[in-house]
C-alpha positions in Angstrom: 94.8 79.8 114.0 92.0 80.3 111.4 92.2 81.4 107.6 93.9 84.7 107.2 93.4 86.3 103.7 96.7 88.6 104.5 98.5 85.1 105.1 97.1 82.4 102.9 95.3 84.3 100.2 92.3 84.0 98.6 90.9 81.2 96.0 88.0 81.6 93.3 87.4 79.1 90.2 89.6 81.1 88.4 91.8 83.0 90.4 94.3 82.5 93.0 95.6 86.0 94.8 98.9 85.8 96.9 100.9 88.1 99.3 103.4 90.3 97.0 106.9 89.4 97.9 109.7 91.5 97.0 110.7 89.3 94.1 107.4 90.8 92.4 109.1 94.2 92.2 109.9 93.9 87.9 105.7 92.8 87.7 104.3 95.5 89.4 106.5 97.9 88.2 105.1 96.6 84.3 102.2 97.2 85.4 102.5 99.9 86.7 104.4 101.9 83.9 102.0 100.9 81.4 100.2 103.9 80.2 96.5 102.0 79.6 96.4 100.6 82.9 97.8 104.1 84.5 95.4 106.2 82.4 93.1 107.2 85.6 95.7 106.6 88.7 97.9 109.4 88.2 100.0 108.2 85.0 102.9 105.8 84.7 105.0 105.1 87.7 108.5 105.6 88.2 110.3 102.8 89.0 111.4 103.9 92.1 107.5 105.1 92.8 106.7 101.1 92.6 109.0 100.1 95.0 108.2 102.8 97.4 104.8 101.5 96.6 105.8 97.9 97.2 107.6 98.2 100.3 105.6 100.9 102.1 101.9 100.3 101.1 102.5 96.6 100.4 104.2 94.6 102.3 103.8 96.7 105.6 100.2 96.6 105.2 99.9 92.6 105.5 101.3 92.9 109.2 99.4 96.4 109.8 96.2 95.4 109.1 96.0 91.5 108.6 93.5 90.1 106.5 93.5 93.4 104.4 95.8 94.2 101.0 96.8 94.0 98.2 97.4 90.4 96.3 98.9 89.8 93.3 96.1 87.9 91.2 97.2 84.6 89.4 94.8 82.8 86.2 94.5 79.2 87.9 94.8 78.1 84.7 97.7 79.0 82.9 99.9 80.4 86.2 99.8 84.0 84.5 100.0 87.1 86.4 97.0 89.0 85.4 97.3 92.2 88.1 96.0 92.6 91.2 93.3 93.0 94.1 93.1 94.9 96.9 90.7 95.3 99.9 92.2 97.9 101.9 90.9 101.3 103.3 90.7 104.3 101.8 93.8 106.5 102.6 93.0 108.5 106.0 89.2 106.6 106.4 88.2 103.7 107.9 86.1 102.2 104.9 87.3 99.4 103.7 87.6 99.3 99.8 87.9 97.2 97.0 90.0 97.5 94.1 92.1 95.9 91.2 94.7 97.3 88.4 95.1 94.8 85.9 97.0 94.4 82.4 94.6 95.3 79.7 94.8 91.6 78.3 92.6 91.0 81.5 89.9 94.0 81.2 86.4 92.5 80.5 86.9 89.1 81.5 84.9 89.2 85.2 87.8 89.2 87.6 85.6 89.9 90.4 85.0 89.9 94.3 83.0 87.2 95.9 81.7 86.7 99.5 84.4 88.5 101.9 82.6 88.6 105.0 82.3 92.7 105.6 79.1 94.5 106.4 80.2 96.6 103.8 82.0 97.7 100.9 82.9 100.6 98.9 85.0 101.7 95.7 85.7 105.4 94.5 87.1 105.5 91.0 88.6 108.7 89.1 85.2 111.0 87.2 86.7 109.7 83.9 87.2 106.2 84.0 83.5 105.1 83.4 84.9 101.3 82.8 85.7 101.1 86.4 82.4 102.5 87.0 80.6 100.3 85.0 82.5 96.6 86.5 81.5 98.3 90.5 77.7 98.6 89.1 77.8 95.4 87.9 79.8 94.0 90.8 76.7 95.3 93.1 77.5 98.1 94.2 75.2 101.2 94.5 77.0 104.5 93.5 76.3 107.3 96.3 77.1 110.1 94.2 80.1 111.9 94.6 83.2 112.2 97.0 86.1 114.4 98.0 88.6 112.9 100.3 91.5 114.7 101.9 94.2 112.6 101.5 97.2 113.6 99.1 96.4 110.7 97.0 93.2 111.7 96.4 92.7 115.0 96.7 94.0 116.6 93.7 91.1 114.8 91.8 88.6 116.2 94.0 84.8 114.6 94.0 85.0 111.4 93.0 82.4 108.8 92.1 81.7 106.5 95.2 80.5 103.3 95.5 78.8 101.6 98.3 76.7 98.6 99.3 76.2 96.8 102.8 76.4 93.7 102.6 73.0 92.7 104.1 71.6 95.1 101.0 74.3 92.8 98.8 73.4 89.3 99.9 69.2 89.9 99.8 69.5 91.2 96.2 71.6 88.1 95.1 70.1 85.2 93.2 69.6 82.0 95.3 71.6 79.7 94.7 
């Protein structure tokens, strides 16, 4: 068998991204009851919010949709726990997003995607949270205006920015290396 994101994870230079386990519950629920990093997503998370998270949208989606999900991102260097990544799709679509919630310590430092082997990507990010906006842009991407999608998760913000680039468009405007 062949290298399976879902299964083995994903290396950079500087960051190592791993299957969440259920031992990561107390992480993800600090990150995700910070108010900074919850600021655009709907606010801090209940506890029990995180491990329905965990357990439902997690864990399940590593055997659902194998190599697809959400990894919990480790600093190579010093073994910390700076968020995570996802590359999942968008609720009730079949585009295949990217996506990351980190602790603010991490913000600004260039956490980013590499090659993943997709003919395309895409990111929508809430109409406030021009930060987010700003990384996708300088990821690559190419924002397509705006959005609505039907899904309970995302409706209630209704248009969003969204983000898009093939990845034939993505490799022939990278620098050679």
């Amino acid at each position: 068998m062949g290298f399976d994101a879902g299964r083995d994870g994903l290396r950079s230079a500087r960051l190592q991204l791993r299957r969440f386990d259920l031992a990561d519950l107390p992480l993800l629920q600090r990150l995700n009851s910070d108010p900074e990093v919850m600021r655009y997503l709907g606010g801090p998370e209940a506890a029990e919010d995180t491990r329905t998270m965990l357990e439902g949208r997690i864990l399940s989606y590593y055997e659902e949709q194998p190599g697809l999900g959400v990894w919990a991102s480790i600093e190579r260097d010093s073994g910390a726990c700076i968020g995570f990544h996802l590359l999942n799709h968008i609720r009730g679509e079949s585009l295949i997003q990217v996506g990351y919630r980190l602790f603010p310590q991490y913000w600004g430092l260039r956490y980013g995607y590499t090659q993943l082997g997709l003919p395309s990507l895409c990111a929508i990010t809430h109409p406030d949270n021009s930060g987010s906006q700003r990384v996708l842009l300088k990821s690559g991407l190419e924002r397509q205006g705006e959005r609505a999608f039907s899904h309970p998760s995302y409706a209630p913000y209704g248009a969003m920015p969204f983000f898009q680039r093939s990845a034939e468009d993505w490799l022939r405007a990278a620098p050679a290396v």
